[in-house]
Steps between C-alpha positions, in 0.01 A plus 500: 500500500157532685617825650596649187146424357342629776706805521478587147072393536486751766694800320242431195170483725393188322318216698662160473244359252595752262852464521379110444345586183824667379718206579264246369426360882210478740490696826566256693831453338598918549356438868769171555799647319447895708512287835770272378291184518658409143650650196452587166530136327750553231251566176394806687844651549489665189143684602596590840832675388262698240318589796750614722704678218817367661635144574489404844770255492833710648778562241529281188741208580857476417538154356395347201338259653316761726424669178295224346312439779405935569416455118262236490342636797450850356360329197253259713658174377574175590828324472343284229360807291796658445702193416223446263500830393868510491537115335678332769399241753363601831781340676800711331316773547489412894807413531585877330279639769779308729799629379600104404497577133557803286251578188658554136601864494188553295297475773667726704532797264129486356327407825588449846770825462196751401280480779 
């Protein structure tokens, strides 16, 4: 993801502390994640993707499980916010994420289908 940032930091002209101030980040951070010393942790998915205009992930998976999990990271959250959010327990929702358990077809059609 580092090269992405830096690619699309470079087509803009912007220094790395202002693309820091549009993500919500220090420099530092812009600085680790262009040289692939770490990555974006996973609240600042959503930002970065804002940033880059795209999602720098490869193609949207094929299973559901795959789904859930390219969801929640587009949206920045945790397994345990969106079972919260979605009023199960973390642990179904995990073992969704697995393939081990299929959600209610509610689920499905009004979330993890509409990415």
């Amino acid at each position: 993801m580092g090269d992405h940032i830096r690619k699309k930091r470079l087509d803009l002209k912007l220094c790395q502390h202002e693309v820091a101030q549009l993500i919500g980040v220090d420099k530092t951070t812009v600085f680790n994640w262009e040289r692939n010393y770490s990555s974006p942790e996973l609240r600042y998915i959503p930002k970065v993707i804002e940033y880059l205009g795209y999602v720098p992930f490869g193609k949207e998976p094929e299973t559901l499980g795959g789904r859930i999990v390219y969801y929640r990271w587009l949206k920045g959250m945790t397994q345990k916010e969106l079972a919260r959010q979605l009023g199960v327990d973390p642990g179904t929702l995990a073992q969704w994420e697995r393939g081990e358990k299929e959600p209610r077809s509610v689920f499905t059609e009004n979330v993890f289908l509409d990415v």
